[in-house]
C-alpha positions in Angstrom: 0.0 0.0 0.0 2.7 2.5 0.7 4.6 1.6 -2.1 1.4 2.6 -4.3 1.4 5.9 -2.9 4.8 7.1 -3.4 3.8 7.4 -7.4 0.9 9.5 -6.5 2.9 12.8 -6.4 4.3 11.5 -10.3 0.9 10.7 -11.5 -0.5 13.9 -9.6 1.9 15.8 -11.8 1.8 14.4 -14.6 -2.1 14.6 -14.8 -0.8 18.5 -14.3 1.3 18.9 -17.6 -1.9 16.7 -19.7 -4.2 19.5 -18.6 -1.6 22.7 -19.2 -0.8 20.7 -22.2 -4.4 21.0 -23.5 -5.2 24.3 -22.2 -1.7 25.1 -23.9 -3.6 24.0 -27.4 -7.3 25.4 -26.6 -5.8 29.1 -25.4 -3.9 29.6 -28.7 -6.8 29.1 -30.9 -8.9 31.3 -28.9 -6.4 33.8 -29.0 -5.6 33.3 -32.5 -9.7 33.9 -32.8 -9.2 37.7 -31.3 -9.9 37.0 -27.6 -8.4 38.8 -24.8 -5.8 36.8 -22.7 -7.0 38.9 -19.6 -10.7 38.4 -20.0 -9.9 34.1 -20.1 -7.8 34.7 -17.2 -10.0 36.5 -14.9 -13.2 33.9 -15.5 -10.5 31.2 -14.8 -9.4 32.6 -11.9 -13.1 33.5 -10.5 -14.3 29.7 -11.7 -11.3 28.2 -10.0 -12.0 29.7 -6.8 -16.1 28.7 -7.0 -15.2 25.6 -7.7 -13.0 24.9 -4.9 -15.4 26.5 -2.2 -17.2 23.3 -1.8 -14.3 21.1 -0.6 -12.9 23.6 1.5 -16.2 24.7 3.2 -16.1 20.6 4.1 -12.9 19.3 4.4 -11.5 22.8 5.8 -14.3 23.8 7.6 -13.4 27.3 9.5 -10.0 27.0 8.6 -10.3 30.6 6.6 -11.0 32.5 9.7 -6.7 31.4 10.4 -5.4 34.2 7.3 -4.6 36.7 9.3 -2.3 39.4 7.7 1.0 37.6 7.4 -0.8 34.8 5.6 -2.6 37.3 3.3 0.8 38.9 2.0 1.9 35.3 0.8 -1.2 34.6 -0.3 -0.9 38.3 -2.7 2.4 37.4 -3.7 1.5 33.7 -4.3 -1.4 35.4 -6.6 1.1 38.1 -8.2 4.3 35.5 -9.0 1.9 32.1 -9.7 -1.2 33.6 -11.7 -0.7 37.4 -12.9 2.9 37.8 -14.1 2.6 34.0 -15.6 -0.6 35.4 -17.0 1.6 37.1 -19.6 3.0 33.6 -21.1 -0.3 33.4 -23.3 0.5 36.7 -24.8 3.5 35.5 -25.2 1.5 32.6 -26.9 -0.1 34.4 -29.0 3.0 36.5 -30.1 4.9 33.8 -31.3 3.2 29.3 -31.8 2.5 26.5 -28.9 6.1 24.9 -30.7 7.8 27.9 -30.0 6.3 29.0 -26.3 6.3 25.6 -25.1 10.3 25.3 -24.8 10.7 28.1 -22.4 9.1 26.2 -20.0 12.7 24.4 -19.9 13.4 27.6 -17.9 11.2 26.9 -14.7 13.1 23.1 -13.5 16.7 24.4 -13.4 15.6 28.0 -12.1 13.4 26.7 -9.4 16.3 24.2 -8.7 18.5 27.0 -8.2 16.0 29.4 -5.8 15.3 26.1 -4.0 18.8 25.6 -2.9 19.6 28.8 -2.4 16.7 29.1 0.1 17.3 25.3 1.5 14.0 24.3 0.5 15.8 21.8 -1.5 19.1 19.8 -0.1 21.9 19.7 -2.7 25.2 17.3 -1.7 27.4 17.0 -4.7 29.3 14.6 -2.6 27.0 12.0 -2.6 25.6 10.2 -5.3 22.0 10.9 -4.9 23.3 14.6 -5.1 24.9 14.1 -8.4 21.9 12.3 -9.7 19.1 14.8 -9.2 21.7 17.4 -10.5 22.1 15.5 -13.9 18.6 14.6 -14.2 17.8 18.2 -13.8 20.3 18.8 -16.7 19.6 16.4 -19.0 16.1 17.5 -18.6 16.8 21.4 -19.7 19.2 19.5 -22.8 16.4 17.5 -23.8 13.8 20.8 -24.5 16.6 22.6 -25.1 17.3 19.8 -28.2 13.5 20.2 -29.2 13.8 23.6 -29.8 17.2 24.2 -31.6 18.0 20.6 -33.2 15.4 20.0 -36.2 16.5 17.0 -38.4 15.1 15.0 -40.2 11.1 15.7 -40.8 9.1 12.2 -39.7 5.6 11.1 -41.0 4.5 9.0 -38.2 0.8 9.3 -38.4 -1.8 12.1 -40.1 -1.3 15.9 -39.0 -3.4 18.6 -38.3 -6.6 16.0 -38.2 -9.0 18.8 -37.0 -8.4 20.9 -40.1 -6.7 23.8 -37.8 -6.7 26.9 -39.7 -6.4 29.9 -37.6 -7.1 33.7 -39.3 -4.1 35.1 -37.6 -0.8 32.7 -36.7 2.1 33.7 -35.0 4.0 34.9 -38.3 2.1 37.5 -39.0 2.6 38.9 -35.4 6.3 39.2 -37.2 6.9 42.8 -35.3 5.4 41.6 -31.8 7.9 38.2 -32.0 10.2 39.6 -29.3 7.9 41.4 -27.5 6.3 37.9 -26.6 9.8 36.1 -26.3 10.5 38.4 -23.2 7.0 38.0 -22.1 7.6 34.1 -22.4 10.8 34.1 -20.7 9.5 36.3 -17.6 6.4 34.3 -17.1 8.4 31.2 -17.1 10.9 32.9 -14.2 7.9 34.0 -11.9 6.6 30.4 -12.2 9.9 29.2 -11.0 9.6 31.7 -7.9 6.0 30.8 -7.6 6.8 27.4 -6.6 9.4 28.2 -3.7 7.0 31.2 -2.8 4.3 28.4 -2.5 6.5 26.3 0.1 6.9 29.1 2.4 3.1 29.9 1.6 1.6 26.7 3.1 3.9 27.1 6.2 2.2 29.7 7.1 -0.8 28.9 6.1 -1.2 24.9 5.4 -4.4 24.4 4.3 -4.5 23.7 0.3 -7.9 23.7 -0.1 -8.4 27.4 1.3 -5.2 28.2 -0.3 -6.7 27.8 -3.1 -9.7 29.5 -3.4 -8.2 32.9 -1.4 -5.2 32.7 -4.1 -7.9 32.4 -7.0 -9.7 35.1 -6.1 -6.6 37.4 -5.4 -5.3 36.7 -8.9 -9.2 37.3 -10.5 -8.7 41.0 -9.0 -5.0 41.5 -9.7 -5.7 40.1 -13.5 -9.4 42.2 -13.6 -7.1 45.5 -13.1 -4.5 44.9 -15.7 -7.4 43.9 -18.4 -9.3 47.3 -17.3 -6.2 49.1 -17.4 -5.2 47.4 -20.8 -8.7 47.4 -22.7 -12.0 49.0 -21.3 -14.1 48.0 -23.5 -17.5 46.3 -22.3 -17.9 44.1 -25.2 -13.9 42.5 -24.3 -15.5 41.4 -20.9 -19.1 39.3 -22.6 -18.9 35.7 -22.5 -20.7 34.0 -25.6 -21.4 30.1 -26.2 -17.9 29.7 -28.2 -14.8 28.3 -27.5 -13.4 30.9 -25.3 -16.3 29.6 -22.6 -15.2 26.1 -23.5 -11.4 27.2 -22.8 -12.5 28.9 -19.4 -14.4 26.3 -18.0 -11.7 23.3 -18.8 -9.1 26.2 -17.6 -10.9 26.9 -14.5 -11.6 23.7 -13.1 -8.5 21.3 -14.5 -5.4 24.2 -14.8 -6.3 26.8 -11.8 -8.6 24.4 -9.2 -7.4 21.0 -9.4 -4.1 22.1 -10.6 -3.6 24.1 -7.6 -4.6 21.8 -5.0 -2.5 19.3 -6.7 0.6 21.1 -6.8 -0.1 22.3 -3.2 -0.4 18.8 -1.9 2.7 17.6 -3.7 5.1 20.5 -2.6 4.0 19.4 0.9 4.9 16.2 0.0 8.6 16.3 -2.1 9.4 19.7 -2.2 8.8 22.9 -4.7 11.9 21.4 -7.3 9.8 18.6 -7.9 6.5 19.6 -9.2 8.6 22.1 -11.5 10.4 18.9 -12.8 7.6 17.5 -15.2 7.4 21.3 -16.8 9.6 19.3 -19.4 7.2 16.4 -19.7 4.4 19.3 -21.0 7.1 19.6 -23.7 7.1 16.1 -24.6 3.0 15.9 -24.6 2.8 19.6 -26.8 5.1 18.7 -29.2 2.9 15.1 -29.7 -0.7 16.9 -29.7 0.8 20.0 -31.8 1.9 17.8 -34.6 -1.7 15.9 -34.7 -4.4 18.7 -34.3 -2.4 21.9 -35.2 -0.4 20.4 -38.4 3.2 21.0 -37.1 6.1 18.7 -38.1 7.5 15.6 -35.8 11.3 15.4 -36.5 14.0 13.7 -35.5 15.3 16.2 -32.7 11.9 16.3 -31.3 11.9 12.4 -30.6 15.4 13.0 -29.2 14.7 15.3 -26.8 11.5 13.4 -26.3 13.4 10.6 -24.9 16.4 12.9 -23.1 13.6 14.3 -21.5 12.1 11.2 -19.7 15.8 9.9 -18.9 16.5 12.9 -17.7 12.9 13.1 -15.1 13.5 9.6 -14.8 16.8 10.0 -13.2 15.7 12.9 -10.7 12.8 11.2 -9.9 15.1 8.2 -8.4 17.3 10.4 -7.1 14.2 12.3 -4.7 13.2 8.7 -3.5 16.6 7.7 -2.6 16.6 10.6 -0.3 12.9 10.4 1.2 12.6 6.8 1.7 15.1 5.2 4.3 17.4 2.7 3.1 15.3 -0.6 3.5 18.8 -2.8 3.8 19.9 -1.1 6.8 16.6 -1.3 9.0 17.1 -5.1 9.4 20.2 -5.2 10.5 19.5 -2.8 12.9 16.5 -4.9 13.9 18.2 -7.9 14.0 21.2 -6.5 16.1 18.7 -4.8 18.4 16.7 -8.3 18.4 20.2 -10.1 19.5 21.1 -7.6 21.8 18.0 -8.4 23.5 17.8 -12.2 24.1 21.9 -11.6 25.0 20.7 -9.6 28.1 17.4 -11.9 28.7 19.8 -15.2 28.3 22.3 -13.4 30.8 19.5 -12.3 32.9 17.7 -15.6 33.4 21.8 -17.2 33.8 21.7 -15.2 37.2 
């Protein structure tokens, strides 16, 4: 039983990077389609937190009466570093193609690595070989999206492309002029996720209760991202929800990338640490790439399968490495047991010899 539960933190995550994955997809064809990135944010936000009420009105019950103000100013900057600022990647999006965005999120692992150690969230001993595992893992990781993005190759037909018939009326080339405009909007959003998930640790310290967490942080980020839409575009008719796609991308966004994705994350930082949940950011790669080729018609070459598989060796190897140092070396408990165990009957056999 308790060896089933140390892969619910992987599958927890991984479940993550399958819904950021398709909310990855669904965002840039709604935002190809004209609609504004802070309008889908601030109904996400707003739906994640309603959706999460119920849970923590019963599982948490009264436990929101506890955020006093120490716990509120997390709870902002949790809002400001994990949801607003990151906010600014599906501009970024919409600036440049899902092919292109999606390899910034190489970024997040090896910078939230980094904050983690510096902050001793995360143990780092170079001198051991669990030490030097995680840290290779980490970097063959960053190679492996890193490969993705700057090794092409050889173009493979391994099954039918774009099978939706994905056309979109404006694509990121002819956003030629705004291509490094969303680049640094990319890269920045991809940094303040790597904060977000240290600033998260320190968050449910103060305040441990994910379910709560949740919903307070959701609504934070509705207001911060309501302010920088009114202050970008005033218009009433950016702000009117229709039966389209964008409701379709706010509803699966809401409940699957802000609520359950929240909780999840929350739960599994408690659980391994924040450089772990940032460590399957790559695996989103590896799942974006796949989907991009099928339903938005881009090319699967031979770098892509490369860093495919550099990718998984890479999670696979830090993975191993963060059990080797949670779980206690099951060898050594025996023989402690049974030397304790002899020790024992030698003072009961000396004991009943007097």
């Amino acid at each position: 039983m308790a060896s089933s539960k140390e892969w619910w933190p992987a599958s927890f995550m991984a479940l993550v990077q399958v819904f950021t994955t398709g909310l990855l997809l669904l965002t840039k064809v709604v935002v190809d389609d004209g609609v504004s990135v802070c309008t889908l944010l601030t109904y996400r936000f707003f739906m994640g937190a309603i959706f999460v009420i119920p849970f923590a009105a019963i599982l948490e019950k009264g436990k929101w009466k506890e955020i006093k103000l120490k716990a509120f100013i997390w709870i902002f900057t949790s809002a400001l570093v994990g949801f607003t600022i990151p906010g600014l990647y599906y501009i970024g999006l919409g600036d440049t193609s899902p092919g292109y965005a999606i390899n910034f999120y190489n970024i997040i692992p090896i910078a939230t690595f980094i904050l983690a150690v510096l902050f001793r969230k995360e143990p780092l001993n170079l001198k051991s070989l669990v030490g030097n595992i995680k840290v290779i893992g980490t970097l063959v990781c960053v190679g492996g999206t890193l490969v993705i993005s700057l090794y092409k190759g050889k173009v493979l037909h391994l099954w039918p492309t774009n099978i939706i018939g994905y056309h979109p009326k404006q694509s990121g080339s002819a956003f030629g002029h705004h291509h490094m405009r969303g680049t640094v909007l990319l890269i920045v959003s991809c940094l303040s996720l790597a904060v977000w998930y240290t600033v998260q640790a320190q968050m449910l310290k103060v305040f441990p209760y994910k379910y709560w967490s949740t919903v307070a942080t959701c609504f934070v980020g509705c207001i911060q991202m309501a302010v920088v839409g009114v202050a970008m575009n005033r218009e009433k008719v950016t702000w009117q929800l229709k039966w389209n796609m964008s409701l379709l991308t706010i509803v699966y966004s809401a409940i699957l990338n802000t609520a359950a994705k929240f909780v999840m994350i929350s739960w599994v930082v408690t659980q391994r640490g924040p450089t772990y949940p940032s460590m399957f950011c790559a695996v989103s790669v590896l799942f974006t790439t796949v989907l991009d080729s099928l339903l938005l018609g881009h090319d699967l070459s031979v770098g892509s399968i490369l860093g495919m598989f550099m990718i998984l060796a890479g999670l696979y190897l830090f993975l191993w490495g963060k059990r080797k140092e949670l779980v206690p070396n099951k060898e050594e408990k025996p023989n402690d047991e049974v030397h304790s165990q002899s020790e024992d009957k030698i003072k009961e056999s000396s004991g009943s010899n007097v």
